[in-house]
N, CA and C atoms of all chains as a GROMACS GRO file, in nm:
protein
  588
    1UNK      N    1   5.369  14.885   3.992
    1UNK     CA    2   5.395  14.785   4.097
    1UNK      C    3   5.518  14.706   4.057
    2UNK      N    4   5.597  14.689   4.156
    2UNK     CA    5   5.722  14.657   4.114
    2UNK      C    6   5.731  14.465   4.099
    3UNK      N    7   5.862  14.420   4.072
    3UNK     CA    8   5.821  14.253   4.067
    3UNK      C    9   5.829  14.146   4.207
    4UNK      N   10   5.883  14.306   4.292
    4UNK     CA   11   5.883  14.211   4.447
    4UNK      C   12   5.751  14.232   4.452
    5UNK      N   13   5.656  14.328   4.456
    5UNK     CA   14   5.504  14.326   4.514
    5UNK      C   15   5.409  14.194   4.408
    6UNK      N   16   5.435  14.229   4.335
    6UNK     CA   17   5.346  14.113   4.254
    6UNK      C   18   5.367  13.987   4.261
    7UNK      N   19   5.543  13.969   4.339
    7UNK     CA   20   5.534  13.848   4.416
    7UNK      C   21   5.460  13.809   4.503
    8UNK      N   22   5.468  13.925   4.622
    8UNK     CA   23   5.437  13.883   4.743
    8UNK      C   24   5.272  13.881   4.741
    9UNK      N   25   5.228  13.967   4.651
    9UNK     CA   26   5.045  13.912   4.608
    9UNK      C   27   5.024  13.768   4.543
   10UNK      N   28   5.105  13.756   4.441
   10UNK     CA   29   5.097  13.619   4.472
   10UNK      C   30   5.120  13.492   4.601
   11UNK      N   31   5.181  13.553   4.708
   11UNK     CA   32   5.193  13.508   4.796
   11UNK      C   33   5.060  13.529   4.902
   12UNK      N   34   5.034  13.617   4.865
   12UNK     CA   35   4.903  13.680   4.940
   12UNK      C   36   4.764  13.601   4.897
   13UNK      N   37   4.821  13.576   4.744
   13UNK     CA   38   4.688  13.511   4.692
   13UNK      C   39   4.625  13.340   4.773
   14UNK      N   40   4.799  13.264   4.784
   14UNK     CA   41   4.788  13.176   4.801
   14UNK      C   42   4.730  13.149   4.978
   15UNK      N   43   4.756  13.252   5.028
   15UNK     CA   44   4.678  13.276   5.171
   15UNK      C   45   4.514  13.219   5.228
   16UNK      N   46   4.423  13.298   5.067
   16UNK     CA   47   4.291  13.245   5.106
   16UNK      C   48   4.271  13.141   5.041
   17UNK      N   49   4.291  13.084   4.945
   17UNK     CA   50   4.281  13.002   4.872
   17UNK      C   51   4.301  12.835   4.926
   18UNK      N   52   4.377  12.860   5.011
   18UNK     CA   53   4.391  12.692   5.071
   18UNK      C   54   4.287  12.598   5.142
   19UNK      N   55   4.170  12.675   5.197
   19UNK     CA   56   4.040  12.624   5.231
   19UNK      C   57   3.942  12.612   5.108
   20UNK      N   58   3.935  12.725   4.992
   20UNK     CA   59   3.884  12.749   4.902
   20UNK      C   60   3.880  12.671   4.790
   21UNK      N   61   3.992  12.649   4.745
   21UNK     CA   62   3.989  12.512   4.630
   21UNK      C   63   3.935  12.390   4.680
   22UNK      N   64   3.968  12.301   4.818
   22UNK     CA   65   3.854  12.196   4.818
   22UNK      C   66   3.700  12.213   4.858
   23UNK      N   67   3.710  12.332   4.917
   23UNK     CA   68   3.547  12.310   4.862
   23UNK      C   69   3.465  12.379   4.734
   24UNK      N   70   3.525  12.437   4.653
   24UNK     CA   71   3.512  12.463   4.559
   24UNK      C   72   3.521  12.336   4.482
   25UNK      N   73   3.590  12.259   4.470
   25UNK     CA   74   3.599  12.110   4.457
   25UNK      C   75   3.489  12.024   4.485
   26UNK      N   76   3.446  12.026   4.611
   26UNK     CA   77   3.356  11.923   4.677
   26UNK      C   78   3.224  11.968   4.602
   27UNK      N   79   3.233  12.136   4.604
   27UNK     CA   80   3.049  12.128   4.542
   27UNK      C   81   3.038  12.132   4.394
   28UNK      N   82   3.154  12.112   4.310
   28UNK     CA   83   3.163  12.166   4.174
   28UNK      C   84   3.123  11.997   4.138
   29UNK      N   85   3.196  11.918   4.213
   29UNK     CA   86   3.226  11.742   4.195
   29UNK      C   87   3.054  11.745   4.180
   30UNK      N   88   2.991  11.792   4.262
   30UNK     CA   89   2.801  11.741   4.242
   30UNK      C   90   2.765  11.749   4.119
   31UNK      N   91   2.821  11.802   4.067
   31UNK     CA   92   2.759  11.859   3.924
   31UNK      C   93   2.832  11.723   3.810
   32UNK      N   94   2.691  11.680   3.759
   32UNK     CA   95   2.711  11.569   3.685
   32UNK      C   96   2.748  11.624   3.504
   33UNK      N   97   2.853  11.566   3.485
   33UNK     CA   98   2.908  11.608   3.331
   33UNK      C   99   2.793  11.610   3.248
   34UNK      N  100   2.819  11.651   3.129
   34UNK     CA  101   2.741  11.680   3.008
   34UNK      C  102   2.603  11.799   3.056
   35UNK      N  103   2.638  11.862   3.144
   35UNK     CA  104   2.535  11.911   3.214
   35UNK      C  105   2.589  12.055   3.190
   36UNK      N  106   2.464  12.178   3.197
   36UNK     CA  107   2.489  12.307   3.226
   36UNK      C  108   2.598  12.362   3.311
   37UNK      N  109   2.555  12.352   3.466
   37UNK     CA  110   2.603  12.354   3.544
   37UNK      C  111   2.742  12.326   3.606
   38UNK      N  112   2.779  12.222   3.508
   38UNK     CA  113   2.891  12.119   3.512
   38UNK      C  114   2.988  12.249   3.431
   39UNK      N  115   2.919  12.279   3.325
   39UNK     CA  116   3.010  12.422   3.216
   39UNK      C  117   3.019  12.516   3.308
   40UNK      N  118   2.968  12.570   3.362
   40UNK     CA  119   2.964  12.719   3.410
   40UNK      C  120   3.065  12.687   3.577
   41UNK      N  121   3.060  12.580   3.632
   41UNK     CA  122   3.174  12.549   3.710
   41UNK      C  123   3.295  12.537   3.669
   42UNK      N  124   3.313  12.530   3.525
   42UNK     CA  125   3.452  12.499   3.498
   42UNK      C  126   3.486  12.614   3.419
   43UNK      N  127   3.353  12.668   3.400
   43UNK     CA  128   3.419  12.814   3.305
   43UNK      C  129   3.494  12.976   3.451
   44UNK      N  130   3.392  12.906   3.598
   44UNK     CA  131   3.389  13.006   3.639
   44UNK      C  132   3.581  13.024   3.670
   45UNK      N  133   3.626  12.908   3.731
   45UNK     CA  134   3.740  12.907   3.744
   45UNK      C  135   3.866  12.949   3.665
   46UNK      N  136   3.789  12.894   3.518
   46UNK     CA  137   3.859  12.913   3.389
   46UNK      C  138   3.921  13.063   3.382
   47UNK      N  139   3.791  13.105   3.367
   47UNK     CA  140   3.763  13.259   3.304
   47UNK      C  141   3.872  13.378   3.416
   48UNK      N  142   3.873  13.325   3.505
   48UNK     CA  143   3.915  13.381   3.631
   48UNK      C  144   4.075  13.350   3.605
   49UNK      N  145   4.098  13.265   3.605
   49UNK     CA  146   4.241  13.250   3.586
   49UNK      C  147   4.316  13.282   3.456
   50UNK      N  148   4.221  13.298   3.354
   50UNK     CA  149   4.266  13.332   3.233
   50UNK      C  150   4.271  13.501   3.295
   51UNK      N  151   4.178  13.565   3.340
   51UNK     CA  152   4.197  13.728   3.388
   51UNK      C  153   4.326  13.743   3.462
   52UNK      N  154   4.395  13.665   3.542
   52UNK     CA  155   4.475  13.658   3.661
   52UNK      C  156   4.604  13.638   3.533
   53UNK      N  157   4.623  13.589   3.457
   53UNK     CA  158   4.704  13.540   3.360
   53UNK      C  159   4.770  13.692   3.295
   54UNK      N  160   4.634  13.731   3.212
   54UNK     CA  161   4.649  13.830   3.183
   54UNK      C  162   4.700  13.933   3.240
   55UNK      N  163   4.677  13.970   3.354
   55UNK     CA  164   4.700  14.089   3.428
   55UNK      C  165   4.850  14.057   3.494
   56UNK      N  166   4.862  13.926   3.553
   56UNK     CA  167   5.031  13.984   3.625
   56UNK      C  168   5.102  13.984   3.499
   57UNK      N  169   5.220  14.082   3.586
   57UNK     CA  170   5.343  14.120   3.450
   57UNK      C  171   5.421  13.937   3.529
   58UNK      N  172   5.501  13.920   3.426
   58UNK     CA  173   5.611  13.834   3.432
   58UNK      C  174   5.724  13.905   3.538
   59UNK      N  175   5.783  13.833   3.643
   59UNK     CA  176   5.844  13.830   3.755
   59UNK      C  177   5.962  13.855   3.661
   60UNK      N  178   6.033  13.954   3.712
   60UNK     CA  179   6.179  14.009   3.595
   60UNK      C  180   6.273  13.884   3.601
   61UNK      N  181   6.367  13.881   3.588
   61UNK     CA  182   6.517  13.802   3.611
   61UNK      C  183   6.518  13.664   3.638
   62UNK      N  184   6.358  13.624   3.638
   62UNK     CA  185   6.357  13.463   3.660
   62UNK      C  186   6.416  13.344   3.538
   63UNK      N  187   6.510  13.279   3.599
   63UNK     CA  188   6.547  13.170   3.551
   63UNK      C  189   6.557  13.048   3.470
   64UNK      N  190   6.526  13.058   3.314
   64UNK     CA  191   6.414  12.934   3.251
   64UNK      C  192   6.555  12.854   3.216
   65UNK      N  193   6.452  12.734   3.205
   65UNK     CA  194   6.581  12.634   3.140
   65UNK      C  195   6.582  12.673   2.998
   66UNK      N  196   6.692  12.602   2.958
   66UNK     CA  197   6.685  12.646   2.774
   66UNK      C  198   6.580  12.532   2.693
   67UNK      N  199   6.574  12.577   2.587
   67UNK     CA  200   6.525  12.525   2.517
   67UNK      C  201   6.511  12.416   2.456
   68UNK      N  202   6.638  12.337   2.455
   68UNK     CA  203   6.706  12.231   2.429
   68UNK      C  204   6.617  12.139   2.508
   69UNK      N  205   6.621  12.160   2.690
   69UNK     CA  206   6.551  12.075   2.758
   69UNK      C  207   6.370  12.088   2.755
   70UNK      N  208   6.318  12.137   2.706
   70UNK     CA  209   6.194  12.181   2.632
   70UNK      C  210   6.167  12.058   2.566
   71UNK      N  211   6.234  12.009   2.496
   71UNK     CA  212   6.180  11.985   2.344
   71UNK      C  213   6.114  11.804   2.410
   72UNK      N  214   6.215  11.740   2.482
   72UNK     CA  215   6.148  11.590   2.559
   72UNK      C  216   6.002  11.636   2.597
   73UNK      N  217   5.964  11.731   2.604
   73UNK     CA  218   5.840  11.738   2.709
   73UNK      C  219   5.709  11.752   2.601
   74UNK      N  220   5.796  11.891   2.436
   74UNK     CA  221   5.707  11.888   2.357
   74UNK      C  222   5.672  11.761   2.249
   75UNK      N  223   5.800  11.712   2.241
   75UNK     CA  224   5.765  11.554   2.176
   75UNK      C  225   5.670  11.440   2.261
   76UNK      N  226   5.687  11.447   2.392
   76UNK     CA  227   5.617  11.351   2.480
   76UNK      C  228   5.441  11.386   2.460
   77UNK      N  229   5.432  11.550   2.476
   77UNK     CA  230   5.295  11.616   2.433
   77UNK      C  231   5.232  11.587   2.308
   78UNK      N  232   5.355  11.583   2.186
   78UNK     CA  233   5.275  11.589   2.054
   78UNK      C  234   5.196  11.424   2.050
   79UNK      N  235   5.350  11.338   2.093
   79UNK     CA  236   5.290  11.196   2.110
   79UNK      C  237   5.150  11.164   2.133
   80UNK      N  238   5.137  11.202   2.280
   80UNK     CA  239   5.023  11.180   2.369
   80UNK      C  240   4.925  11.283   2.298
   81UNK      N  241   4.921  11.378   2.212
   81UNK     CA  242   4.785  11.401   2.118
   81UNK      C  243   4.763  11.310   2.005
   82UNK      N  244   4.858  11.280   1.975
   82UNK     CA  245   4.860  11.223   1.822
   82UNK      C  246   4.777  11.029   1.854
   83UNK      N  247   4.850  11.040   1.970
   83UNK     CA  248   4.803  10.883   2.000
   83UNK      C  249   4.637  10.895   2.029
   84UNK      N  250   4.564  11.013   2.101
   84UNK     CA  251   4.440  11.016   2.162
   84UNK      C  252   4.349  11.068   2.012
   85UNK      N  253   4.365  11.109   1.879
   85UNK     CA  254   4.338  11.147   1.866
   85UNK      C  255   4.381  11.021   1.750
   86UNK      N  256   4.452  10.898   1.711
   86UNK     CA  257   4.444  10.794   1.693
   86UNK      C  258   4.327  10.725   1.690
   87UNK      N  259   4.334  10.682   1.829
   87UNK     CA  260   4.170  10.622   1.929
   87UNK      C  261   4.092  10.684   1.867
   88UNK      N  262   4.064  10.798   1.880
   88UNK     CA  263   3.936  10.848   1.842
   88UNK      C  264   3.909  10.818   1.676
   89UNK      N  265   4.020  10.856   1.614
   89UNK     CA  266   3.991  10.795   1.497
   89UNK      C  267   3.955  10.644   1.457
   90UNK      N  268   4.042  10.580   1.536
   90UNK     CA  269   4.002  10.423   1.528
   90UNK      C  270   3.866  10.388   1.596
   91UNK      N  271   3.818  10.438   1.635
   91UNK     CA  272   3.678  10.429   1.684
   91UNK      C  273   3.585  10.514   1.828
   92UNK      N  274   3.690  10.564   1.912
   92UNK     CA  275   3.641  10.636   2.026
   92UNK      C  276   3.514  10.552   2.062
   93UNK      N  277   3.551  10.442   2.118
   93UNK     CA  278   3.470  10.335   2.183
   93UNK      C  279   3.528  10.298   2.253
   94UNK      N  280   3.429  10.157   2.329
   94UNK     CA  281   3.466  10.036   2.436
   94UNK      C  282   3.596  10.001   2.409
   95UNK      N  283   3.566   9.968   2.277
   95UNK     CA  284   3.709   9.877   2.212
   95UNK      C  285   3.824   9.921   2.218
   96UNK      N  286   3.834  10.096   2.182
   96UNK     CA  287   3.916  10.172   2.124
   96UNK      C  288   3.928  10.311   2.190
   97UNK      N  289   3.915  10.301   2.358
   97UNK     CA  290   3.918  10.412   2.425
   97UNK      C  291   4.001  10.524   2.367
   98UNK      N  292   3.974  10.595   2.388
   98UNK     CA  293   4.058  10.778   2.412
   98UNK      C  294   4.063  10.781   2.526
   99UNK      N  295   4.124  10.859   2.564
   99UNK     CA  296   4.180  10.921   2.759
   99UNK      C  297   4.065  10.935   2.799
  100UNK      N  298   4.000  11.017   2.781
  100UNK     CA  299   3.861  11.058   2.824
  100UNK      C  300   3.802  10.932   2.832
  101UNK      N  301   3.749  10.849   2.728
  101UNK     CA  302   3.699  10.710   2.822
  101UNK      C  303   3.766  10.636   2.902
  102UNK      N  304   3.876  10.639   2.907
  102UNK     CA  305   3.924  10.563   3.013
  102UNK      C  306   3.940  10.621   3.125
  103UNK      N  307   3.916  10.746   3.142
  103UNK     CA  308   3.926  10.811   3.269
  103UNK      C  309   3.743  10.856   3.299
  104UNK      N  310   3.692  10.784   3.199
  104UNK     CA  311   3.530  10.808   3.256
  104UNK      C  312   3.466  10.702   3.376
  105UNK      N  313   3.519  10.596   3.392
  105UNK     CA  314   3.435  10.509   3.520
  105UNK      C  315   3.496  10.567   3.604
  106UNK      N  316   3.673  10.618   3.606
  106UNK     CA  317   3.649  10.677   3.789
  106UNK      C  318   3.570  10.844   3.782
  107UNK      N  319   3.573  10.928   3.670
  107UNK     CA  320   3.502  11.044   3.697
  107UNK      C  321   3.384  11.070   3.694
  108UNK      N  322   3.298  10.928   3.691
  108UNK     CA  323   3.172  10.906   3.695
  108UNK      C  324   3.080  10.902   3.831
  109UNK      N  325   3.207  10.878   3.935
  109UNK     CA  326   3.211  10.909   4.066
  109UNK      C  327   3.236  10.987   4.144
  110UNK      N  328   3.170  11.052   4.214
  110UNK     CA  329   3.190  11.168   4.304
  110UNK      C  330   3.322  11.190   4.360
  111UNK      N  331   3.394  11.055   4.444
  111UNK     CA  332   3.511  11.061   4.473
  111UNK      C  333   3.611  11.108   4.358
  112UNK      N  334   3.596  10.999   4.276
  112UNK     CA  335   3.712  11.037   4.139
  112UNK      C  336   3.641  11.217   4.089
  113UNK      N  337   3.539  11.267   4.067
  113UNK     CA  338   3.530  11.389   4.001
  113UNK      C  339   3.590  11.499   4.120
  114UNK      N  340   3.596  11.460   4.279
  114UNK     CA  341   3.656  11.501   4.381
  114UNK      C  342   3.827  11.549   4.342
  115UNK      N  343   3.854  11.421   4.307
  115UNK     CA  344   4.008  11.420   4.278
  115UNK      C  345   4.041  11.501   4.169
  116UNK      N  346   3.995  11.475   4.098
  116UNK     CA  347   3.972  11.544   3.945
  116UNK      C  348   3.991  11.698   3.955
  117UNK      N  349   3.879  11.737   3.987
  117UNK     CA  350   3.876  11.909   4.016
  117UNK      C  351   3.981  11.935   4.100
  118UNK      N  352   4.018  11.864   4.204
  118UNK     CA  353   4.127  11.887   4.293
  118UNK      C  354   4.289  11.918   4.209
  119UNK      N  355   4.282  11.826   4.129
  119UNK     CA  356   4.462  11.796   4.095
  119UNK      C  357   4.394  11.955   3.996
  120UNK      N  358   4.316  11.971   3.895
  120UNK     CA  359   4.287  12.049   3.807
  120UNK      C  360   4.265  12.233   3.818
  121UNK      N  361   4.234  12.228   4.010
  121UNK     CA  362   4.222  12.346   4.050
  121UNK      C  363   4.399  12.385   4.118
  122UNK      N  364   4.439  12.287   4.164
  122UNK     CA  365   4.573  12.273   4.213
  122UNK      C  366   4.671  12.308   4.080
  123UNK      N  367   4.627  12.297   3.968
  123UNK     CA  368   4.745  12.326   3.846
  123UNK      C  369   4.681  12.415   3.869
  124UNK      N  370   4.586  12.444   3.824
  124UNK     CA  371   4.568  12.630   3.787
  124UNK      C  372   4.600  12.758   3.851
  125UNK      N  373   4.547  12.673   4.033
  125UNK     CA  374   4.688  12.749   4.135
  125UNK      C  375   4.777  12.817   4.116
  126UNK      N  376   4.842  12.676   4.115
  126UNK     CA  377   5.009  12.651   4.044
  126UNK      C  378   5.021  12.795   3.923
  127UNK      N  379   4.945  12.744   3.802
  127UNK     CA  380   5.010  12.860   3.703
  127UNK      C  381   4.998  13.009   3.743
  128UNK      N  382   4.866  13.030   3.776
  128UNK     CA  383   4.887  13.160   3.843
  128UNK      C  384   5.003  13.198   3.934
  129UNK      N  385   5.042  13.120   4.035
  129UNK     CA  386   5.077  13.174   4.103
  129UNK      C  387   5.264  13.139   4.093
  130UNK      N  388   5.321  13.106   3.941
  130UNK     CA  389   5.417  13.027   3.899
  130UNK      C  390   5.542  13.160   3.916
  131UNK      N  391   4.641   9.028   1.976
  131UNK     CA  392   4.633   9.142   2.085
  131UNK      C  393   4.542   9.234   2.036
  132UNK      N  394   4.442   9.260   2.136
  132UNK     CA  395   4.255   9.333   2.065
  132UNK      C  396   4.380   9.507   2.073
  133UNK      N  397   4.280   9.549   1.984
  133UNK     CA  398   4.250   9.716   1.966
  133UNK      C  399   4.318   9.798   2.105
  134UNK      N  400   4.159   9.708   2.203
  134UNK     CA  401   4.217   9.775   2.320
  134UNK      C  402   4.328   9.796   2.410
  135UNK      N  403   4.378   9.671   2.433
  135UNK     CA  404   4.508   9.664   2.451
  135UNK      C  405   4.632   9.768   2.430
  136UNK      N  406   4.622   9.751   2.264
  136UNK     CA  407   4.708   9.817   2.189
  136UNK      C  408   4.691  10.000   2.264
  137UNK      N  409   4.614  10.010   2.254
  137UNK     CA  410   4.583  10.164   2.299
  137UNK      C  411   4.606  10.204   2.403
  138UNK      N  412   4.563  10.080   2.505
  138UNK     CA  413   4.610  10.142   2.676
  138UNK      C  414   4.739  10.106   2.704
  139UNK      N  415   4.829  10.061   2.618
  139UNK     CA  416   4.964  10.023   2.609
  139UNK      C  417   5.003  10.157   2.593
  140UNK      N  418   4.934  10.208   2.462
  140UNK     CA  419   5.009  10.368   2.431
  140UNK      C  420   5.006  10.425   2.534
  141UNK      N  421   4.879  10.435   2.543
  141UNK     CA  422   4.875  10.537   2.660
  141UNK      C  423   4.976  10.543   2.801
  142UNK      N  424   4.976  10.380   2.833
  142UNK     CA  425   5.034  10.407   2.940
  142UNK      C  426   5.238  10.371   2.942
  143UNK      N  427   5.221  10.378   2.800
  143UNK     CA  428   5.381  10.390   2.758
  143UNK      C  429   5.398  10.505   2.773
  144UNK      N  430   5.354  10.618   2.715
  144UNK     CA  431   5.342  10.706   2.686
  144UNK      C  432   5.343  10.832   2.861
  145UNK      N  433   5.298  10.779   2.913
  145UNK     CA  434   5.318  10.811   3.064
  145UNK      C  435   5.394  10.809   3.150
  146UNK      N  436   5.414  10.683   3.134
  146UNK     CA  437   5.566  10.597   3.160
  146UNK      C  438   5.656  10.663   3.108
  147UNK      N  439   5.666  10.737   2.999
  147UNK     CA  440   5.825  10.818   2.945
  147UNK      C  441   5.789  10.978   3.019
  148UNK      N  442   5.664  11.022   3.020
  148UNK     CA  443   5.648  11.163   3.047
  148UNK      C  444   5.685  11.109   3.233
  149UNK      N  445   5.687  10.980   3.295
  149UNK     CA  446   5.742  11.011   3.458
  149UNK      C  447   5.901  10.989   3.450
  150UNK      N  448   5.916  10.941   3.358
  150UNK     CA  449   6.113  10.889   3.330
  150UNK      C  450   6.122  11.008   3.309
  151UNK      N  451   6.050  11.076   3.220
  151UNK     CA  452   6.145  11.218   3.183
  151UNK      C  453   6.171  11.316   3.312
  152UNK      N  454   6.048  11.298   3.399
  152UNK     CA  455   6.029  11.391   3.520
  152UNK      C  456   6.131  11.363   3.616
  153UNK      N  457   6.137  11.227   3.652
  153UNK     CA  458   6.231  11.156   3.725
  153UNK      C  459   6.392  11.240   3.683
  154UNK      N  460   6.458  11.154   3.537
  154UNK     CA  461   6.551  11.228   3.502
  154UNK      C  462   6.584  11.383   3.492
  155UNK      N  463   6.475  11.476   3.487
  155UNK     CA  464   6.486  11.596   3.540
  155UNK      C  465   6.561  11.636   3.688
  156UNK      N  466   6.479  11.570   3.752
  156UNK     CA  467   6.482  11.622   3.894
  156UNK      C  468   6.618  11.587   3.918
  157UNK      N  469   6.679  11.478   3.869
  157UNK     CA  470   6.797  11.408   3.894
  157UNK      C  471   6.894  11.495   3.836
  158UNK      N  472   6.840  11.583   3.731
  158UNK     CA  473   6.949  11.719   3.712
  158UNK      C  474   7.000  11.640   3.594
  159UNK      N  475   6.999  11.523   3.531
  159UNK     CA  476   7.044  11.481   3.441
  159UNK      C  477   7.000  11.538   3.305
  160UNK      N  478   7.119  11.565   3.260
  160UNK     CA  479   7.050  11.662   3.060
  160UNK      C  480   7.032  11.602   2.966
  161UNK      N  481   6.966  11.657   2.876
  161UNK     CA  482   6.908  11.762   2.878
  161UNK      C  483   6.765  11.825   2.950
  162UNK      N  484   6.727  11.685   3.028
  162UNK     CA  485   6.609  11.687   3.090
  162UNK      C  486   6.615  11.810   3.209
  163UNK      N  487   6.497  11.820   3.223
  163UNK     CA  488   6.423  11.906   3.374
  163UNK      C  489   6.298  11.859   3.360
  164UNK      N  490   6.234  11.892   3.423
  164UNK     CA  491   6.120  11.910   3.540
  164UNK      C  492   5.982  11.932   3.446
  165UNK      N  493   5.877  11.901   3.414
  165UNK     CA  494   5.736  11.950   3.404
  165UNK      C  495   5.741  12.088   3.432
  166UNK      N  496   5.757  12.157   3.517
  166UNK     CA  497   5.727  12.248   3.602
  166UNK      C  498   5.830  12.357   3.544
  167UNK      N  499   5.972  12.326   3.490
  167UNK     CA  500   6.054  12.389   3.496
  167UNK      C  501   6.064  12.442   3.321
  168UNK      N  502   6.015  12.313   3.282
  168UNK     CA  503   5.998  12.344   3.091
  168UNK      C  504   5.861  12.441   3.058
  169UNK      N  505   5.727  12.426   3.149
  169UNK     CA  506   5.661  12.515   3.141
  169UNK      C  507   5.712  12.622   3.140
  170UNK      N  508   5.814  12.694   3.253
  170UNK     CA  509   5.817  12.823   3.230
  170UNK      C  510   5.857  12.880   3.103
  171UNK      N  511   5.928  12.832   3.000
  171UNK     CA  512   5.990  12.895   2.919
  171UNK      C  513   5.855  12.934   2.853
  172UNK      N  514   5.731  12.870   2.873
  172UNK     CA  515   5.627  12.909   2.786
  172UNK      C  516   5.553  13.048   2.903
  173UNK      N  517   5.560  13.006   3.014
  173UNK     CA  518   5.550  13.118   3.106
  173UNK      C  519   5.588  13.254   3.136
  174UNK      N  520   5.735  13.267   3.057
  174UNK     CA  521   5.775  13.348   3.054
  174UNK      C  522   5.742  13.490   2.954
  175UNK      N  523   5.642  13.463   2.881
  175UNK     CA  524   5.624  13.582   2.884
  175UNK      C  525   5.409  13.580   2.843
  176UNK      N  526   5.375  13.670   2.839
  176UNK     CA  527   5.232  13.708   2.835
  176UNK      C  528   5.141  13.579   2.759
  177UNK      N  529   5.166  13.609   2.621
  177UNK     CA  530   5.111  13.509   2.514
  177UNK      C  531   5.162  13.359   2.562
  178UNK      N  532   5.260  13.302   2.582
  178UNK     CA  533   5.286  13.199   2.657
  178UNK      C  534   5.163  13.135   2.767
  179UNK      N  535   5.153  13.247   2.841
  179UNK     CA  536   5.079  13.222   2.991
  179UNK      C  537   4.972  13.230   2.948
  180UNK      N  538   4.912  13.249   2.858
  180UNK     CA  539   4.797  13.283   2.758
  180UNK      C  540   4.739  13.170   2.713
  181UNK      N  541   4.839  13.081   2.663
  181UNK     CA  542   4.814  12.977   2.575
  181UNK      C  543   4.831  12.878   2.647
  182UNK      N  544   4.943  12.877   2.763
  182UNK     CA  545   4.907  12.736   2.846
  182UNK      C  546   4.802  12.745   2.946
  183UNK      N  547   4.759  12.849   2.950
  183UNK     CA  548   4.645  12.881   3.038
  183UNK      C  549   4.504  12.808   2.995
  184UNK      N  550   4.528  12.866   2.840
  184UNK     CA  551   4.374  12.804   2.761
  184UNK      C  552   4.414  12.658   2.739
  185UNK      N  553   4.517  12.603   2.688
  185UNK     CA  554   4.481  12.468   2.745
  185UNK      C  555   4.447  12.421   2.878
  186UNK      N  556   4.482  12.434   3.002
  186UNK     CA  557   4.440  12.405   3.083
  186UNK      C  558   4.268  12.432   3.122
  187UNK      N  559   4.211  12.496   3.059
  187UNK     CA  560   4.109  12.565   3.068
  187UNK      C  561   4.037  12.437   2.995
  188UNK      N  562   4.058  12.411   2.875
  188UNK     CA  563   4.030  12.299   2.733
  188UNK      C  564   4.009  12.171   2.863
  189UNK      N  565   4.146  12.124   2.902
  189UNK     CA  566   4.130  12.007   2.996
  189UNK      C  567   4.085  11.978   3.097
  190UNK      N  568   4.070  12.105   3.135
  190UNK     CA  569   3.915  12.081   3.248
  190UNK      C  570   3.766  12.081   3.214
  191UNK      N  571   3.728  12.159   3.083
  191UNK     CA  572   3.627  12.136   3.052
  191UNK      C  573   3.586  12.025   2.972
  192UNK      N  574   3.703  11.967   2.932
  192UNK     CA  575   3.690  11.854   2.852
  192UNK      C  576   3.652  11.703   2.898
  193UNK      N  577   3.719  11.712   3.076
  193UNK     CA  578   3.747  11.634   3.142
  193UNK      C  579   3.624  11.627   3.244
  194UNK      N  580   3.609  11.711   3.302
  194UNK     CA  581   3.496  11.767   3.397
  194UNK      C  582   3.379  11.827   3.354
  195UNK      N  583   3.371  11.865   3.252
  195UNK     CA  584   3.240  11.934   3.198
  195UNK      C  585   3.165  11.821   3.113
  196UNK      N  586   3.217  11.770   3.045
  196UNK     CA  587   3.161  11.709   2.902
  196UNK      C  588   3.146  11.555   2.966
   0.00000   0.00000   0.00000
């Protein structure tokens, strides 16, 4: 299969999918964290896109920036682990949130776990279909 | 200035440079680009798409599962 067809399946992909991610969203959001159910919703998507990953070839002749402009994005990344993983050392509490607690009162809510899966199914989209 | 403070400062310093950087991307200004555009170099080939894949995988279950 050549790299125009595996485009245009990716184009094809993005066809059914646009009704599909929010409600895949809406009923995954029911599912309350630390829970079974809550895993196997996030694995099902997971697992699926990790297969989809695997299998397309890379689109030939596409365009990357260099490397140079890379590196702001991997220093901004290492930061933002090094700092969360700070917190957690300093206590991963009230006092001393990590990301994850501070992003736990809105994902504690249906709306916010709404949004959540949304922006989260919308990247994964995205990479597949990059 | 408590603990907490100090931390959601990082954090949201820390955010604050990852949208300046995005901003200055788009603006075409260098060495910057795009979120979107620095991924690919990791996109570009198999093991790349591999590995930013499983993080994304990590941050949803981390985020949404747990």
């Amino acid at each position: 299969m050549s790299g125009e067809q595996l485009a245009a399946r990716g184009v094809q992909v993005g066809r059914w999918d646009a009704p599909l991610i929010p409600l895949y969203a809406m009923l995954a959001a029911l599912c309350r964290p630390l829970t079974a159910p809550a895993a196997v919703v996030v694995l099902v998507p997971g697992a699926a896109l990790l297969a989809l990953a695997a299998w397309r070839c890379v689109p030939q002749g596409r365009a990357v920036c260099s490397r140079r402009s890379v590196v702001p994005w991997v220093v901004l990344a290492l930061l933002f682990g090094g700092w969360e993983l700070t917190a957690a050392v300093w206590g991963n509490d009230n006092a001393h949130p990590t990301f994850s607690l501070l992003l736990a009162p809105v994902l504690e809510t249906y709306p916010g776990r709404v949004v959540g899966w949304l922006v989260w199914l919308g990247v994964g989209r995205w990479l597949v279909t990059r | 200035m408590t603990a907490y403070l100090v931390i959601l400062g990082g954090f949201a310093g820390l955010l604050g440079a990852m949208l300046v950087v995005e901003l200055l991307g788009r603006a075409g200004r260098e060495p910057f680009r795009p979120a979107a555009r620095a991924l690919d170099v990791a996109l570009v080939s198999r093991t790349g798409r591999w590995v930013v894949c499983g993080i994304w995988l990590w941050i949803g279950f981390h985020f949404l599962a747990r």
